[in-house]
VOMARKOL-490521 format. One record per residue (C-alpha): residue in three letters; x, z, y. Coordinates in steps of 0.5 Angstrom, whole numbers, plus 2048, in hexadecimal, padded with zeros to 3 digits. Each point is the difference from the previous one (the first is absolute). Layout:
N
AlaXZY...
! end
This chain:
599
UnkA9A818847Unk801806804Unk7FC7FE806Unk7FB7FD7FCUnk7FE8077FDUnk801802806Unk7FA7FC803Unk7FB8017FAUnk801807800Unk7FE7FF807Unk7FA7FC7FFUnk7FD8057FCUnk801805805Unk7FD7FD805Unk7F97FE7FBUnk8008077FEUnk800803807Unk7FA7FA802Unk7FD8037FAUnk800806802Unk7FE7FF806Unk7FB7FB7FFUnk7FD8057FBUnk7FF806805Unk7FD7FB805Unk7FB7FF7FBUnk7FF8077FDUnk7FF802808Unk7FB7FA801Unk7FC8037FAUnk801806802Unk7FE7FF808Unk7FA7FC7FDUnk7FE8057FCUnk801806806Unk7FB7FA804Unk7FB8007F9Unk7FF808801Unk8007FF806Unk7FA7FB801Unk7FD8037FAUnk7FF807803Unk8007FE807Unk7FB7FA800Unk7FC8007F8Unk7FF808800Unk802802807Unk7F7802802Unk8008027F8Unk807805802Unk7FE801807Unk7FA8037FEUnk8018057FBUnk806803805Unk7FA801804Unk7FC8037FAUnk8068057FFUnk7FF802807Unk7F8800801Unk7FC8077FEUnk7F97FF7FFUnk7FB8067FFUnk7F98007FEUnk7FB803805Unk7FA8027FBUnk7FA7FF803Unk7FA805801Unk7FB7FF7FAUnk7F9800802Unk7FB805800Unk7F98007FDUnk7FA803803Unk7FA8017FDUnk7F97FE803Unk801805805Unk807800803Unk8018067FBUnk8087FF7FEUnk8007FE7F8Unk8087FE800Unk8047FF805Unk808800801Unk805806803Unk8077FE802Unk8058047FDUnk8087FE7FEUnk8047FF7FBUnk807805801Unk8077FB800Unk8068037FFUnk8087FC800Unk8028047FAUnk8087FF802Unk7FD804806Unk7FF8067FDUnk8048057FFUnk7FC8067FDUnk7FB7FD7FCUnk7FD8077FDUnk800802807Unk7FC7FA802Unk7FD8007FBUnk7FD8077FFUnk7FF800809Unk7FC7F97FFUnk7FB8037F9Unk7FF807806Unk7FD7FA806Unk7FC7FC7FBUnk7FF8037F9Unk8027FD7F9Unk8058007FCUnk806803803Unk8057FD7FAUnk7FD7F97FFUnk8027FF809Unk8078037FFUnk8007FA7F9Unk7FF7FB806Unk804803805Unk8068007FCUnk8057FA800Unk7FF7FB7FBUnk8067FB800Unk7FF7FC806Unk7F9800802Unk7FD801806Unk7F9801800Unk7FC8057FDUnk7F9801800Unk800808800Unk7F8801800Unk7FA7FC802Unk7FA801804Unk802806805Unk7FB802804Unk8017FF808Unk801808801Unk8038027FAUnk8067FA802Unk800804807Unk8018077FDUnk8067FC7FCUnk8037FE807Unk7FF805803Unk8048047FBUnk8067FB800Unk800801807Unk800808800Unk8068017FBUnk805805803Unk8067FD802Unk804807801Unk807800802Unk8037F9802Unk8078027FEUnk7FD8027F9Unk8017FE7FAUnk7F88017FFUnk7FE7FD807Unk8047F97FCUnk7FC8007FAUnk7FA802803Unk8017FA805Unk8027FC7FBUnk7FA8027FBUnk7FC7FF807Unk8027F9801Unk7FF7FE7F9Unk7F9803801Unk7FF7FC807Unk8017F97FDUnk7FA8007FBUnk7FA7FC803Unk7F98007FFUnk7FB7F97FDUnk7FB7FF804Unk7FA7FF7F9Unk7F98027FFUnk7FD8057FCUnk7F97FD7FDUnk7FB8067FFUnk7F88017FFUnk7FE807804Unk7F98007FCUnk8058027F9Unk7FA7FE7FBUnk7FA7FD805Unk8017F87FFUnk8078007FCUnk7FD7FC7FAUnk7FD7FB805Unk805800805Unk8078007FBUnk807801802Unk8067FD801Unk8078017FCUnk806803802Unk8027F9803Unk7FA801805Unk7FC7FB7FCUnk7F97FF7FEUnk7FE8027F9Unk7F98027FFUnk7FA7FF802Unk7FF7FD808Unk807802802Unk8027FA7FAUnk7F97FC802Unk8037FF806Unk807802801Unk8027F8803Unk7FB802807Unk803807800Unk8078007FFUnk8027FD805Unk8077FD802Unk807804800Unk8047FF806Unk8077FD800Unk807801805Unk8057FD7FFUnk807802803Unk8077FC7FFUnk805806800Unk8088017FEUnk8048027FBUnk7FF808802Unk7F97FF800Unk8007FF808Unk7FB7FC803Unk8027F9803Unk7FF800808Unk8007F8800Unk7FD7FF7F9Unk7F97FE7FEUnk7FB807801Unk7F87FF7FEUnk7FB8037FFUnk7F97FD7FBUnk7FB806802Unk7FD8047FAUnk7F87FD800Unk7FC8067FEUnk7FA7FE7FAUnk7F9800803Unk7FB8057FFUnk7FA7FF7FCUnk7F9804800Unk7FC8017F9Unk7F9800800Unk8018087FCUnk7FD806803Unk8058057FFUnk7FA805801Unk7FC7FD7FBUnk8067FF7FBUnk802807800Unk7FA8027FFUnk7FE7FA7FAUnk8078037FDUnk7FD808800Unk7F97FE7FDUnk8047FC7FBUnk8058057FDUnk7FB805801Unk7FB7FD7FBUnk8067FD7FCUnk8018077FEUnk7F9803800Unk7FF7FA7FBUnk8068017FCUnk8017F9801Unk8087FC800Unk7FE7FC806Unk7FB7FD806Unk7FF7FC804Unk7FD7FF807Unk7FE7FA804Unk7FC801807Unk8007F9803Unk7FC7FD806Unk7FB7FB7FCUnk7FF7FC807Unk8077FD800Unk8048037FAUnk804805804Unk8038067FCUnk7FF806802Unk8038037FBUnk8048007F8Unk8018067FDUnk8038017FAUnk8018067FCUnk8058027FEUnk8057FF806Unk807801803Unk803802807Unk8047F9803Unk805805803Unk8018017F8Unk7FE7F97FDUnk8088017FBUnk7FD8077FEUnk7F97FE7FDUnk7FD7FC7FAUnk8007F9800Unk7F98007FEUnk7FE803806Unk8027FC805Unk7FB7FB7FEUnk7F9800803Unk7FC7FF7FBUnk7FA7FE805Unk8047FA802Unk8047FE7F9Unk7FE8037FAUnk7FA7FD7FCUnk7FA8047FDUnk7FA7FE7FCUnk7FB802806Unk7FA8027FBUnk7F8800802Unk8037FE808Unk8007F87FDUnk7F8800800Unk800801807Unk8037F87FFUnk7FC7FE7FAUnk7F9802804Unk8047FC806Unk8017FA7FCUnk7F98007FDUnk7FC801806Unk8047FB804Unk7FF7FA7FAUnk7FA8027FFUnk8008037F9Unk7FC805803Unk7FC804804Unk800807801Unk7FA8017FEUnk8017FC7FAUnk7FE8057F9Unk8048017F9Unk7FF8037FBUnk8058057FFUnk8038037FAUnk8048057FFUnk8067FC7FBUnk8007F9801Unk8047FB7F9Unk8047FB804Unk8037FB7FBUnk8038047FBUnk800806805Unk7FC806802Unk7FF801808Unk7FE807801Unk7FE804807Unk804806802Unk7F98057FDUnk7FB7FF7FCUnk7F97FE801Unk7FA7FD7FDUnk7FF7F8802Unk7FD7FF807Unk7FE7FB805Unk805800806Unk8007FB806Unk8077FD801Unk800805806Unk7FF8067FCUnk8047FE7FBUnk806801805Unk7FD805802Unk8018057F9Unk8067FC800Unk7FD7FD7F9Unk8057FC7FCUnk7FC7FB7FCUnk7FC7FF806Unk8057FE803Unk8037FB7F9Unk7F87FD801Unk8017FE807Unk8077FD7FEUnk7FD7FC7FAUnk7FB7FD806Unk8057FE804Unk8037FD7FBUnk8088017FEUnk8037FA805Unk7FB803806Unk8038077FFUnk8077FD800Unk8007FB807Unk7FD808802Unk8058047FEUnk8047FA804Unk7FD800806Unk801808800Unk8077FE800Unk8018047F8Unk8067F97FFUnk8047FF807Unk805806803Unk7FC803806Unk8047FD804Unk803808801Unk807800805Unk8038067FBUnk8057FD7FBUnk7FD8017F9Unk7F97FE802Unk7FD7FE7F9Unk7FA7FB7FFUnk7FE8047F8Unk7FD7FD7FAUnk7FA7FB7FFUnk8007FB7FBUnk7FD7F9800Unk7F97FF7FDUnk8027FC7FBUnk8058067FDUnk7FA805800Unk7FE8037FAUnk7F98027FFUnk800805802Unk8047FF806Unk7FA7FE805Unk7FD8077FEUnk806804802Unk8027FD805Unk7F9801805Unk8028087FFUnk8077FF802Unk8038027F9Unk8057FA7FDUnk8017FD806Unk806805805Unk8017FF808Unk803805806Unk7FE805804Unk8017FC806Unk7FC7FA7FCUnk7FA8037FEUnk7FF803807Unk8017F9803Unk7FA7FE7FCUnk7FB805801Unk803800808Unk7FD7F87FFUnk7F98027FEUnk800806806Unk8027FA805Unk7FA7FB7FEUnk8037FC7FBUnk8087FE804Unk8068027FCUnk806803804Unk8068007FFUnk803807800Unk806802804Unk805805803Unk8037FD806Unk7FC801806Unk8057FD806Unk8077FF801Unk800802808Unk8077FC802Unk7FC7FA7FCUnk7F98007FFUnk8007F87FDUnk8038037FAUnk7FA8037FEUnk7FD7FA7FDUnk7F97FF7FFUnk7FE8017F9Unk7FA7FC7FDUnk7FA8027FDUnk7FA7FD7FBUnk7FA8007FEUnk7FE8047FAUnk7F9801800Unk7FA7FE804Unk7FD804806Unk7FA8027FCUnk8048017FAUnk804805803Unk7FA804804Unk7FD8017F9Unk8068027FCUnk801805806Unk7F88027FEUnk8018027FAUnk807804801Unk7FC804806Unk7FB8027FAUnk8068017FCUnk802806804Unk7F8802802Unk7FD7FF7F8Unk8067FE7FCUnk8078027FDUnk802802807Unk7FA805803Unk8058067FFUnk8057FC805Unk7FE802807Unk8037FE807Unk7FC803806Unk7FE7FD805Unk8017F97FDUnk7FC7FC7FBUnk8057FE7FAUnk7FF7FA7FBUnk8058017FBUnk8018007F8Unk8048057FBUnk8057FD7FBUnk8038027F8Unk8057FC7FCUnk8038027F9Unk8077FF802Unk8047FB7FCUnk8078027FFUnk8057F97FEUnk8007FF7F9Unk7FB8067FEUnk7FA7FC803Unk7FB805802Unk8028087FFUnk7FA8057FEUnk7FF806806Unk8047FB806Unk7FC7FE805Unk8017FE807Unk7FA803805Unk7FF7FC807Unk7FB800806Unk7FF7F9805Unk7FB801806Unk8007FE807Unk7FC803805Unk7FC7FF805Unk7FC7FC7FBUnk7FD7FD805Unk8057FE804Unk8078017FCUnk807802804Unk8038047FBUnk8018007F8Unk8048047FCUnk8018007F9Unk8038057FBUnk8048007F9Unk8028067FBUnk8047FE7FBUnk7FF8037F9Unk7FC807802Unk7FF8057FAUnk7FB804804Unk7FA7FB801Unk8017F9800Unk7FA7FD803Unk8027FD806Unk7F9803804Unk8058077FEUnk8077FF801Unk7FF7FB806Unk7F9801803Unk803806804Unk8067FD803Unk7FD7FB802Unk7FB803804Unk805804802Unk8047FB803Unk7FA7FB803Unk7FE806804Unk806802802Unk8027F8802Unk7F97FF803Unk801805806Unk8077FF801Unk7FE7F9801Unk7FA802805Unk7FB7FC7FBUnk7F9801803Unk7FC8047FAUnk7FA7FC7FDUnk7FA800803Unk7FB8067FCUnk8068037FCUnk801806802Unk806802804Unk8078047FDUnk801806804Unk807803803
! end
């Protein structure tokens, strides 16, 4: 019985012992096959995965800023251009005496003394700290040059170690190349040209039309370094050259422009008016030589300014353009064949349109007018009857063709094309008010490209800034052109407004040395949701010269003048001013018979 016992006690030790033994063989099995599973999952299935972000951990990349490009005017004169300047860096665990530092770097460069210690202070871990940005070239210099200049003293001192120390913390500061963006004519051409942000990027005016052409590509180094921040000899070393951005050439005459920009303040303040605009713009091919706005801004200062004056109103804001429209009308009248210049009316002084009065701007007994003095004396119901013979779907595919219900094509963000209703919409009195420019509303750079059709023999141009791009000339494209009225049609508006200025509204207007056609302009002001308010008007002046052979055209807004108000006034001047000034800088022969300015 005993041995009996013996021999199963025995038997359950043995299995016990193979249990064991069994179960430790499979869970070092399962073990060993989960040891392998790692293994191949990160060796194998995230291996390129893990690799690569190693290798990321180890890669710096630093971005090169690109060189912005420049923009010229017509004449090469610099309008915008881009100075090299740095970012200051420090390592903020670097250094030791951050008011020191702080109050060294503020006597080198200027600024806030306080806001450079801020940044120069340690703030947990970090490393990197933009100190100040955009230093110019000499004052980095003086900087480094005072680092360099510290007096050590004594070595064995304690002074001589924590000036070394100060020292060094200073040395270890580094400089960012970047690009500081600048205007160096302040006001002349700011609303035209723009600005650019902070960032370097376009926005206003062309610097944002065409900020893809000059912003060019920033550079890219890439360099695989240790854990210390030390580059790796045999590791991966590439450099992807900045592409600066392309220079581009406006077809603007700085010259022309500034002086644009002084007539117009001068007479925006003689007027008491609240604005102005002025367009000078050769009518041959649309290119602009200037687009003043009052008021202005300096670029240099764009964060300084009012909003509302960095527009360009001769570019962007709409106006009801007032008796220049009838320069249109006459246009449209001739060319359909409505009338001939010749053509005679009996004008009255008040006229009952519909439900309406039309009246003109001074009394008078009825008269007997051709349509060529009807626009002549700037005759609203003599303009309202050569309308009504040309019928109100006439009037409108003219207004169409004059380019009053399409943008005009302008490169300027903003470009707007105003307000013109369908024929169908129009009330009564609408073909009435619409002939004279009243009801119906455009821009400056609108209403100068359509007077600039009938001074170029009835072609429309479409008016433009950018003259080159002198790295790529392809990018200029060609603009399009269309016909607005005939050949003969344009010659005898050009007619009539030559008698505007020789018998008409525009007598008192005289540019010596060329003869001149051209016509004055006065719109009541409408204000949104008012209507028409009482003692608001806008006073123009449009003309083109030679009139024989037109290569300039000028045209003058004031917006709301309380000293006057007709455009032949407030407008006339300026725009004689201007044209004269234009004319000689641009070497027009002078008209033959026409007495010649004198320097």
């Amino acid at each position: 019985m005993r041995e009996t016992h013996s021999h199963k006690a025995s038997n359950q030790k043995t299995s016990f012992s193979r249990t064991v033994i069994t179960g430790f063989f499979v869970v070092f099995a399962a073990l060993l096959l989960l040891a392998f599973g790692r293994i191949f999952y990160f060796q194998i299935i995230k291996g390129p995965q893990l690799s690569q972000e190693a290798r990321n951990q180890r890669m710096r990349q630093i971005e090169t800023p690109a060189k912005r490009g420049s923009i010229f005017d017509r004449e090469g004169e610099t309008l915008a251009t881009s100075l090299q300047t740095y970012n200051i860096i420090a390592d903020p665990t670097l250094i030791s005496r951050p008011h020191q530092s702080a109050q060294l770097i503020a006597s080198c460069i200027g600024g806030d003394a306080a806001e450079y210690e801020t940044k120069l202070r340690r703030q947990g871990k970090r490393r990197y700290s933009i100190v100040a940005k955009s230093v110019d070239s000499s004052k980095i210099n003086l900087l480094k040059k005072q680092i360099s200049a510290i007096d050590c003293g004594d070595e064995e001192s304690s002074t001589f170690k924590a000036l070394k120390k100060y020292k060094d913390g200073l040395r270890a500061l580094s400089y960012e190349l970047t690009y500081k963006r600048t205007y160096p004519g302040g006001t002349i051409a700011s609303q035209v040209v723009g600005f650019t942000n902070t960032e370097g990027v376009g926005s206003a005016g062309l610097e944002l039309y065409y900020d893809e052409l000059l912003k060019g590509t920033p550079g890219l180094s890439f360099s695989e370094r240790d854990s210390k921040g030390n580059r790796i000899p045999a590791g991966i070393q590439r450099t992807i050259e900045a592409q600066d951005g392309s220079d581009i050439v406006l077809t603007i005459d700085k010259d022309i422009q500034f002086y644009a920009e002084k007539e117009l303040k001068s007479a925006v303040k003689k007027y008491d008016g609240v604005a102005g605009s002025v367009v000078v713009m050769n009518p041959k091919n649309g290119e602009l030589y200037a687009a003043a706005s009052y008021p202005t801004y300096d670029a240099n200062k764009y964060n300084k300014t009012k909003p509302e004056n960095i527009k360009n109103r001769a570019l962007t804001d709409l106006y009801e353009p007032g008796s220049t429209m009838k320069c249109v009308t006459i246009a449209g009248a001739l060319n359909y064949d409505a009338v001939t210049p010749e053509t005679k009316f009996g004008v009255p002084y008040a006229l009952k349109v519909g439900t309406r009065t039309v009246k003109d701007s001074h009394h008078h007994a009825p008269q007997s007018l051709t349509a060529s003095q009807i626009i002549e004396q700037s005759s609203n119901t003599g303009t309202t009857k050569i309308a009504q013979k040309l019928g109100k779907e006439d009037l409108y595919n003219n207004f169409v063709k004059f380019g009053f219900t399409k943008r005009p094509g302008l490169d300027f963000p903003g470009s707007s094309h105003g307000w013109l209703p369908s024929p169908d919409s129009w009330a009564d009195i609408s073909l009435s008010n619409f002939s004279f420019g009243q009801g119906v509303s455009a821009t400056p750079v609108q209403m100068a490209r359509a007077i600039s059709a009938i001074a170029n023999k009835g072609v429309l141009e479409t008016p433009h800034l950018l003259k080159d791009v002198p790295s790529d000339p392809a990018k200029v494209q060609n603009l399009p052109t269309s016909r607005a009225v005939s050949e003969s049609a344009a010659a005898q508006t050009t007619t009539i407004l030559k008698k505007v200025m020789t018998k008409g509204t525009g007598q008192g207007i005289k540019v010596k040395g060329y003869s001149v056609a051209g016509k004055t302009g006065t719109a009541q002001k409408a204000i949104p949701g008012k209507g028409y308010v009482s003692g608001k008007y806008m006073g123009s002046f449009v003309g083109f010269l030679p009139a024989d052979d037109p290569q300039l055209l000028v045209l003058v807004v004031i917006d709301e003048p309380k000293r006057g108000y007709y455009g032949s006034t407030v407008a006339g001047g300026t725009f004689a001013n201007i044209a004269s000034f234009a004319a000689r800088h641009l070497d027009i022969a002078p008209s033959k018979g026409v007495s010649v300015l004198k320097d």
